[in-house]
N, C-alpha and C positions, 0 to 999 in steps of 0.2 A: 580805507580809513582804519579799518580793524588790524591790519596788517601794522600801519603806523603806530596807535596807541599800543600795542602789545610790545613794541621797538621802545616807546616812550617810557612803559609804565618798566621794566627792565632797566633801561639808561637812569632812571632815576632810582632804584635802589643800588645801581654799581657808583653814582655821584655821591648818593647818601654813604655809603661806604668809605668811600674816598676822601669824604670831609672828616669824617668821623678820626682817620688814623691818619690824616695830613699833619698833626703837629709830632707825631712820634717819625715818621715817615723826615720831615723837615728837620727835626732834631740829628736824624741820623747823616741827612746827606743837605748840610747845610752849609757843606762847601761847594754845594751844585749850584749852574747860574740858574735852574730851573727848582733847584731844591727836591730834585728826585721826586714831584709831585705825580707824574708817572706811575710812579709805584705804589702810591696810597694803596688806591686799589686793590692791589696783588695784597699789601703787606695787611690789610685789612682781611681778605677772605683767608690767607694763610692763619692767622691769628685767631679769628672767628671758629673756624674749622677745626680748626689743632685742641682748641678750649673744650668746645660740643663732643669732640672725639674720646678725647680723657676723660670728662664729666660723665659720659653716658657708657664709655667702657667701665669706668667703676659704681656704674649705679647711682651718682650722686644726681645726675639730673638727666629728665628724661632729653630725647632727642624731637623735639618738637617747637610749632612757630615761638610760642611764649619762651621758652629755655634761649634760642638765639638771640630773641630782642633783649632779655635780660642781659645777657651775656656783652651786646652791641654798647646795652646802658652803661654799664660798667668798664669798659674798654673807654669810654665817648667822657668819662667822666677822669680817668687815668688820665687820657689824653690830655683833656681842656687844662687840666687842675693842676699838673707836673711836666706838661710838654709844649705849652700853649706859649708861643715868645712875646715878649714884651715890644718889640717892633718886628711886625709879620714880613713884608714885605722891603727890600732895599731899593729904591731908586721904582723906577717902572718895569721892573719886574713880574709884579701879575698879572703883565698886558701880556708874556710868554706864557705864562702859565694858563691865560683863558684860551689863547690859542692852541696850545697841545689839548685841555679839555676840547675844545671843536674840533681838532684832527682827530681826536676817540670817538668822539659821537659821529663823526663823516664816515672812519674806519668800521664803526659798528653798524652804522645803515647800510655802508658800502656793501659787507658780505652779508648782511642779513637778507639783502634786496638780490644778491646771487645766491645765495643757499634757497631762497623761495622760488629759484623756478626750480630747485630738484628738492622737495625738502625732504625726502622718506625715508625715514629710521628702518629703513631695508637693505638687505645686499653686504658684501663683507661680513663684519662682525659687530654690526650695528645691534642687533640685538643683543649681544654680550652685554655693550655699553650702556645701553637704554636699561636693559635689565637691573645691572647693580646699581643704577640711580633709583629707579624706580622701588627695590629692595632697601635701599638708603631709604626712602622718606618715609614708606610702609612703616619702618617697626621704628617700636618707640625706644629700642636702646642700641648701643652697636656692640658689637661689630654685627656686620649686617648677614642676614639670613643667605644662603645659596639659592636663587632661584630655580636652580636647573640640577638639582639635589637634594631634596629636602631632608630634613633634620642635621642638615651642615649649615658652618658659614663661609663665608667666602672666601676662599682662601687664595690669595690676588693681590696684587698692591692696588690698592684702590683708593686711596686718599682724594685725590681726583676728582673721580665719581662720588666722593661724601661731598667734595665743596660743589659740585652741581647739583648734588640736593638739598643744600643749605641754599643756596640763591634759585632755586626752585619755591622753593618755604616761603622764603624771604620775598618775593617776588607775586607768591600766590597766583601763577600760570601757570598752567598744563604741562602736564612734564613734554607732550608727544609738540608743544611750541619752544618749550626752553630747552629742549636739546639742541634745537638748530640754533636758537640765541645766545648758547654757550660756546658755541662755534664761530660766533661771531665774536663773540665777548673773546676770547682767545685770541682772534683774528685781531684785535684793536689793540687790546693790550700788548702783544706781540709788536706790534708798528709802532706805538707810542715807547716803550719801554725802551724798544733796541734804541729808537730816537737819542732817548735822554742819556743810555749811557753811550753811546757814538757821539753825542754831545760834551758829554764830559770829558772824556777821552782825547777829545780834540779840545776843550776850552784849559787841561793840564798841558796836553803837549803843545803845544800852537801859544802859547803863556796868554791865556785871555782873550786872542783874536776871533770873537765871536761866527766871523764870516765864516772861518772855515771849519770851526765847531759846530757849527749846520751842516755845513756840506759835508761835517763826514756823519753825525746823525743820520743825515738823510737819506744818505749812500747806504751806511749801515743799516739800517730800518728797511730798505729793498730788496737787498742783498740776502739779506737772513730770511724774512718774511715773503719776500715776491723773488726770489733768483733761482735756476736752479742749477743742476751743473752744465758741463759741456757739450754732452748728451745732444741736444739739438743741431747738432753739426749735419746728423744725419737725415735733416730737413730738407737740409741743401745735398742731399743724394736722392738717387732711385730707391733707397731705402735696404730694407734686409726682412727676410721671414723672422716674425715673432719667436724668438728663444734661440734663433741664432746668429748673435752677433759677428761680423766679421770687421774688419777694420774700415773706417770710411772712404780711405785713400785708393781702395784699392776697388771702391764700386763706382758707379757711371754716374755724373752729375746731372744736378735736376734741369740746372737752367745756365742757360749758356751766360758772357758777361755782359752782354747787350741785355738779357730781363732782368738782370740781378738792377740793370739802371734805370728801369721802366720800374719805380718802386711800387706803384697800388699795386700791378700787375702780380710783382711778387711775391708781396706782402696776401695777395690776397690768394694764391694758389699756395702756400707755401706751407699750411696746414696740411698739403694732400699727401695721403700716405703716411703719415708720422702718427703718429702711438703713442702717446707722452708716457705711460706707464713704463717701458720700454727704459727709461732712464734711471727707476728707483729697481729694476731685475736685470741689471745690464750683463753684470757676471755672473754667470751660470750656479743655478743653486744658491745664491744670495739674495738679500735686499739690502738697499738702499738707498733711503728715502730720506725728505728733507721735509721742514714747516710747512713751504706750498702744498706737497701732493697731500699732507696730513687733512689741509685745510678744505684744499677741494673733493678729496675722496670720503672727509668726511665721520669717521671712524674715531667715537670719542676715547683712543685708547689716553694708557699713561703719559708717553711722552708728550700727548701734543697736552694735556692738562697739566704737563713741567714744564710747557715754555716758557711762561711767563715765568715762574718758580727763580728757572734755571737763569733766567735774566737778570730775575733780581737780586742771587747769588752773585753771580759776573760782577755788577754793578758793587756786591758790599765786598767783592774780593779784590777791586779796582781802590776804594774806598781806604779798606786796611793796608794796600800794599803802597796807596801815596802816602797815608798819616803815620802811620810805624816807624818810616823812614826818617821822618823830620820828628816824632815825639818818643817820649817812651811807652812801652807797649802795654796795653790794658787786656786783660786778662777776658776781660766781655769779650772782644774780638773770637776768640778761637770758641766760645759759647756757643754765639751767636751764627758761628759758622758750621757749629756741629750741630744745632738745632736747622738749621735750612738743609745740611747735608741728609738729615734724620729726614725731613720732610718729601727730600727726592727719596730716598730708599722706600717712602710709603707711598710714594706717588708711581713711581718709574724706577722698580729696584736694580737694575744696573747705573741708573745715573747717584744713586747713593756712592759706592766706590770709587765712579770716576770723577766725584767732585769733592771725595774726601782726599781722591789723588794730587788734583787739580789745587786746592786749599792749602794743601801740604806744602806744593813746589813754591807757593806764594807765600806762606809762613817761613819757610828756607830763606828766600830772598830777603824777605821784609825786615826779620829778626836780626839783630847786631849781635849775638853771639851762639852758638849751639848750646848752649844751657839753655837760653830763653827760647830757643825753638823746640828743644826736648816735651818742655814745660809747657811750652802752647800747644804743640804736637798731642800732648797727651790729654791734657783740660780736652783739646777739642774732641779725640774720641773716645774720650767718657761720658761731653756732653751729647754726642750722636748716640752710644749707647744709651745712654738714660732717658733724650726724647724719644725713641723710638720701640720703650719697651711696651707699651701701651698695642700696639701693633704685633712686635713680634711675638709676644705671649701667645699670641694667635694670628700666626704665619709658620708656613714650615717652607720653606725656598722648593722651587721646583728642581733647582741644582744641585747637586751634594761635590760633584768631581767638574774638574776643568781637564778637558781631552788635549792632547797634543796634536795637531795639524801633520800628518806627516811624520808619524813615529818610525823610526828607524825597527826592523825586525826583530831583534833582541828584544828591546822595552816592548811593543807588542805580544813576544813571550809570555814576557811579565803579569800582563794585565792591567793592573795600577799598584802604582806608589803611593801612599797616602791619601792626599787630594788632586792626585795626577793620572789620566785614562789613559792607557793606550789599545787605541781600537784599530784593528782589521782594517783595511780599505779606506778608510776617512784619509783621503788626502785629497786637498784644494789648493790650489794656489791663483792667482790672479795674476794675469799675465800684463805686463807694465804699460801697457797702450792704451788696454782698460782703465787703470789704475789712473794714468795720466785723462784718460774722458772724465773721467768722475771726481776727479779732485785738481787735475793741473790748473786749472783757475786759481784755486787757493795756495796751492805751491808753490806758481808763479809770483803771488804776491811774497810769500812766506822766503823765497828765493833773493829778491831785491829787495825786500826790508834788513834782510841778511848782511847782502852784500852794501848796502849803503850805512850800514852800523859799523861795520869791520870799516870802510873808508872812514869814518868819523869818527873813530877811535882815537880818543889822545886828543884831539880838538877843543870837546866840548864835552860835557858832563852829558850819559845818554840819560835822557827824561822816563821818568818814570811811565810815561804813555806806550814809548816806545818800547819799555822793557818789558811792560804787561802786554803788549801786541806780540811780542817775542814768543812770552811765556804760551800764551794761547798759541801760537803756532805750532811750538815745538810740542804739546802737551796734546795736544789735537793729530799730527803727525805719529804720533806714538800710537796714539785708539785707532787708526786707519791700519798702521803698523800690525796691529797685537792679532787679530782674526787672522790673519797666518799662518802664525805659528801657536796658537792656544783657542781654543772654543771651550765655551759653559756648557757643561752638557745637558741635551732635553730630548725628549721623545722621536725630533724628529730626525731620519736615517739619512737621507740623500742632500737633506738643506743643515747638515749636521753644526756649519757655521754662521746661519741665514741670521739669527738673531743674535749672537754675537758682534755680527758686522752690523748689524742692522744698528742696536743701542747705540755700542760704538761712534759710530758715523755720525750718526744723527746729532748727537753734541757736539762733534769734532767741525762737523755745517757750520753750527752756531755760532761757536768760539772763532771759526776762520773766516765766517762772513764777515765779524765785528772788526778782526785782525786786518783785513782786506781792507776794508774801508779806509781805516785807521793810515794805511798804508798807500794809498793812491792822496789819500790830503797830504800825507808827508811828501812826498815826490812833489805836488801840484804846487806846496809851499817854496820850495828851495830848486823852483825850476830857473829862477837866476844862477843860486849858487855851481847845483851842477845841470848845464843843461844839457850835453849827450846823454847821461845818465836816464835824466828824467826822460828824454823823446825815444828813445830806445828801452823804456820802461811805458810811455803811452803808446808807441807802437802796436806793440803786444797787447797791453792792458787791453784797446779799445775794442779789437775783435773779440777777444775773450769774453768780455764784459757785453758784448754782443748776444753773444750764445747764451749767458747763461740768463739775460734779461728777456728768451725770445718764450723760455717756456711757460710763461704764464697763460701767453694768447694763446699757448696749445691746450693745457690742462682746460684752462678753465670752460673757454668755449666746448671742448670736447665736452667734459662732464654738464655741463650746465646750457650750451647753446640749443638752438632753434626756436621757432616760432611758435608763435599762439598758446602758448606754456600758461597755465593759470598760475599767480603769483599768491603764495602761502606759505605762513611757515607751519604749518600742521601737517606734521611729519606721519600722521595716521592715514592719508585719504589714501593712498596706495592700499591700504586693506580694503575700503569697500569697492573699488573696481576689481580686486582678485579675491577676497575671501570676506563677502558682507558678513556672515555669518557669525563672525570670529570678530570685528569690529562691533558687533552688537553684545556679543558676548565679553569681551574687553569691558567695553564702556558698564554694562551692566555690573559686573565684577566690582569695577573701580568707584560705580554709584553705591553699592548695597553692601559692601563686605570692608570689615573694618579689620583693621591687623590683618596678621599673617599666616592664614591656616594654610594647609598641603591643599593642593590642587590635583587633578590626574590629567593630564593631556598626553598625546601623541609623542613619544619620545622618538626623536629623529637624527641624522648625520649633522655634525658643524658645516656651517654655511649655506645651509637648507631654510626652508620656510615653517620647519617645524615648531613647537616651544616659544611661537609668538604670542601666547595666550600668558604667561610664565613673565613673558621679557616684557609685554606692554603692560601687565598689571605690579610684578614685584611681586607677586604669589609663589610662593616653592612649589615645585611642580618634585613628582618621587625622582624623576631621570633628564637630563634634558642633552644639549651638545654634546656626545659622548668622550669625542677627542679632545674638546677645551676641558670636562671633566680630566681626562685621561691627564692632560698638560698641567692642571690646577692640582691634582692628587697626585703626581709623580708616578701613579701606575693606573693600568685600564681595570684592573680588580674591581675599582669600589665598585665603579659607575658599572664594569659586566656585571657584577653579582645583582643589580638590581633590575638591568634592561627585563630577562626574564620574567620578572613581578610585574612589570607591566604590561607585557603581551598577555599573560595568564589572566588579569585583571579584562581583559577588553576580551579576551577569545574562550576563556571559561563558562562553560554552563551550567558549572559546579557551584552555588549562590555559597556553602559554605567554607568553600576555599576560596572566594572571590572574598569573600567578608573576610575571614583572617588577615589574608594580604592588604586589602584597605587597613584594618587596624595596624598592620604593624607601622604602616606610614604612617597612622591618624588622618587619611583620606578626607577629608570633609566636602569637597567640588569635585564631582570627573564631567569633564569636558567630551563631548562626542560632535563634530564636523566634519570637513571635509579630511584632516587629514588625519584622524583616526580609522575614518572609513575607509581610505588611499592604503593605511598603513598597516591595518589589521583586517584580514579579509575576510577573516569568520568574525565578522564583531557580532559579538552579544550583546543587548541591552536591556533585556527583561531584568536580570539579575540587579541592574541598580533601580529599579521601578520597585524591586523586593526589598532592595536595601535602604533606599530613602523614597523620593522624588523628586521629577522634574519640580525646577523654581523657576526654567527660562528657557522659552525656545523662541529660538529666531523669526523672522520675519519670511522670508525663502523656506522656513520649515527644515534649513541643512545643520544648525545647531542649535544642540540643548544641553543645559546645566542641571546635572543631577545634587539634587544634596542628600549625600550622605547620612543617616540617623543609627548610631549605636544601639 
């Protein structure tokens, strides 16, 4: 029952949202048969988020529950008073529209009710994530304090993590229930959204035939959010050792053709041996991942808090590229695109350039002459610089040069060119067999939407649906393209293109799932017209479409199945079965300690269990994940110069050089558990019984909270 209400009182501040910015939302996409109602939501927390952000970077208002409801009032009242239309609804239309609101509420129970049999903000980089939300709601202005650094802020695209702690606020739940409810929230909006622009997409190209402007919604809405790539082929093998790929063809099959036709049988052994992970590290030293594994692995980074963003981009770049064509062009448009571009660069900073890229080729298209694309071209990246100074004032990119993949010995020589590396040994290529597992589903499509344009050339006028499914292919093709021959350079030596490909990819999913759909209703349409075409396009399509619909039942089960699982979303109960101590110590923090003083705990390796004390309360600890530091500061300098200060602090017997070093942090809390004592094996503690007192010792007797007194 508690598990529901917590589902409920959540679903009711993201409707309250939704109502609120439903007439600017309508206003914009009121040539939709659903009226973009889908995206209320998004275009609400964007809006909400982006105001509190500026307001509290420049002091004018703090960042607290009162400042956002103010903020809501004032938005709710723009809204009603200048956006509100005089006939809301046409014909029986909001019988669509309550129906997509219950596919988000079925959507957001759906994963709430599987994220609660794993619910724990543990493992990967979970604490990262949990951390800067929890640092978001702590301090009453932004940009937000570095948890795992003290006297920094965060230097991270983190926009993201600001709007999960505004509908944390907002919402007044426990951060350690709303992190897994943001994941859900993700999860819904993600399926609704693709919904409505696959909808649209099909109600321009299809001229109004609502039938199949479902079905390719609907396709769309799978494909992006539940599909994954082809990767699953190797289900239907004896499989391969973890990390080394070899081709499927060439290993022993699972199951003869006699089980593949005994379906439970197969369906039900066919999990065995398979690794779903295995499909996002397929080529050596890479990633590549898609919204499913985001969703089930769970890991609030940036891109999966730009899905929705990035959707509702798509949707206003689908929007400007039909109305441009048929009217003359308004100058809002390339605005309003450099403000949502601005929003991915604070959100997911490689999706900033690829949807300023992305924006471009569609202004190209859209615009009737090169003067008017100059002109839009340029409004828009003034307006991306100008939203996004509030931010970058305080960002410094973890990138400064883009390496070459494969430098030839000469330029190696060299060193670099400008903003061009060339490095020693960095050479990767991705061998085409690979490349065809992980994306020829989408190519496939991208391949016969090709070939059936070139045939209907000269016939008939191509439809603007079609030309934007083009774009998206060809533009998506390019980002899979680019990590070959160029990488962003970052700290890390042997994965020196992992995150390249990685961002890359990842939009290139989105944009090709939506394309794909788009592309199997076109064929499914005109299967009188041409029908070799189209049965030699389902052919193919159907197995394809097979594979990539088979990895859900692996992920999800994998990460989430078995029996007798207690159902919860309190993503903390995993501390008191391994670390009671530190769960007592948590909660005591988060009851009695207001704002954001230095903390001292155990400073430890990234993806360890150390600095949970930091990451579940939003306290700055002096040092914390030394490599995410490393990756966040562009060198290991900061974070080395200070690890020292903290051993010295815990292993010192010397009370006056234990007291110096606390001051120069302004120390106020050291924390002593289990894994300061793990960590430091001469730990001292008299020296902080000299320097303040215990205020809290645990229950077990394994931790205590020293405070500090100058």
């Amino acid at each position: 029952m508690q598990w529901f209400l917590m589902v409920g009182i959540w679903y009711l501040v993201l409707l309250f949202l939704g109502l609120v910015f439903f007439p600017i939302t309508k206003k914009f996409f009121k040539s939709f048969y659903d009226y973009g109602y889908p995206f209320a939501k998004t275009v609400g927390i964007i809006l909400v988020s982006y105001s509190i952000f500026v307001l509290s970077t420049y002091k004018v208002l703090e960042f607290s529950h009162l400042s956002l409801l103010l903020i809501i009032g004032i938005f709710a009242f723009i809204n009603y008073r200048f956006f509100f239309p005089h006939k809301v609804f046409q014909g029986n239309r909001w019988i669509f529209l309550i129906i997509e609101e219950a596919v988000f509420l079925i959507a957001l129970l759906f994963w709430a009710y599987i994220r609660s049999h794993e619910p724990s903000i543990h493992g990967l980089e979970k604490f990262m994530d949990f951390g800067f939300m929890n640092s978001v709601n702590r301090g009453s202005q932004l940009p937000a304090k570095d948890m795992w650094l003290a006297g920094s802020n965060i230097n991270y695209y983190y926009f993201g993590h600001i709007t999960g702690g505004i509908l944390t606020k907002l919402s007044m739940l426990p951060g350690n229930i709303t992190y897994n409810l943001i994941l859900a929230t993700l999860f819904a909006l993600g399926i609704t959204q693709t919904f409505s622009l696959g909808l649209h997409l099909g109600y321009i190209g299809f001229k109004k035939n609502l039938k199949l402007s479902v079905i390719t919604g609907v396709l769309s809405s799978f494909i992006v959010n539940l599909g994954g790539n082809l990767h699953p082929i190797y289900a239907l093998t004896k499989g391969y050792p973890n990390e080394t790929p070899v081709p499927f063809w060439t290993l022993p099959a699972k199951y003869s053709i006699a089980k593949i036709f005994q379906i439970k049988e197969f369906f039900d052994r066919l999990p065995e041996g398979y690794w779903y992970p295995n499909a996002t590290r397929f080529i050596p030293f890479t990633i590549h991942e898609f919204p499913l594994y985001s969703y089930v692995v769970a890991d609030l980074h940036g891109h999966v808090f730009d899905i929705p963003f990035v959707l509702l981009t798509l949707t206003v770049l689908f929007v400007i590229f039909t109305e441009m064509k048929a009217k003359k062009p308004s100058l809002i448009y390339p605005v309003i695109l450099g403000f949502l571009t601005s929003i991915h660069f604070m959100t997911n900073a490689f999706d900033g350039p690829i949807y300023l890229l992305l924006a471009t080729v569609v202004l190209f298209f859209a615009y009737k002459s090169i003067s008017q694309f100059v002109i839009g071209l340029s409004v828009m990246v003034l307006a991306f610089v100008f939203f996004n100074i509030p931010f970058s004032l305080n960002f410094e990119p973890f990138s400064s040069a883009l390496g070459i993949n494969c430098a030839p010995d000469f330029l190696v020589k060299m060193g670099k060119i400008g903003p061009l590396l060339f490095e020693k040994g960095n050479c990767q290529q991705s061998p085409l067999w690979m490349m065809a597992i992980l994306w020829g589903f989408f190519l496939f499509n991208f391949l016969f939407l090709l070939i059936k344009t070139l045939f209907s050339r000269g016939k008939k006028e191509l439809s603007s649906a079609t030309s934007f499914s083009l774009i998206l292919f060809a533009v998506s093709t390019l980002l899979i393209i680019v990590p070959e021959f160029l990488y962003a350079k970052d700290i890390y030596p042997a994965h020196f293109r992992a995150n390249t490909m990685f961002k890359l990819g990842y939009q290139a999913f989105i944009m090709m799932g939506v394309a794909s759909a788009y592309t199997f209703t076109l064929f499914k349409r005109d299967f009188g017209k041409s029908p070799i075409m189209t049965i030699i396009y389902l052919i193919l399509f159907l197995p394809l479409f097979f594979l990539i619909a088979l990895y859900p039942t692996f992920a999800i089960d994998s990460y989430y199945g078995g029996d007798g699982k207690q159902v919860t979303l309190d993503g903390s109960l995993w501390i008191n079965d391994k670390y009671p101590e530190y769960k007592e110590i948590i909660d005591y923090l988060n009851a009695n300690v207001k704002g954001q003083p230095v903390i001292l705990e155990a400073q430890g390796d990234s993806y360890t269990d150390y600095d949970v004390v930091s990451s579940y309360t939003g306290l700055p600890t002096v040092a914390g994940w030394a490599v995410h530091e490393w990756l966040w500061r562009g060198t290991y300098d900061i974070v080395g110069a200070v690890i020292p200060d903290v051993q010295t602090i815990y292993e010192s017997d010397d009370p006056e050089k234990v007291s110096q070093i606390l001051k120069k942090y302004r120390v106020e809390y050291v924390i002593v558990g289990s894994n300061e004592k793990e960590k430091y094996k001469n730990l001292v503690t008299q020296q902080f019984e000299a320097l303040g007192r215990s205020v809290f010792q645990s229950t077990n007797k394994a931790g205590t909270i020293y405070k500090i007194g100058y």
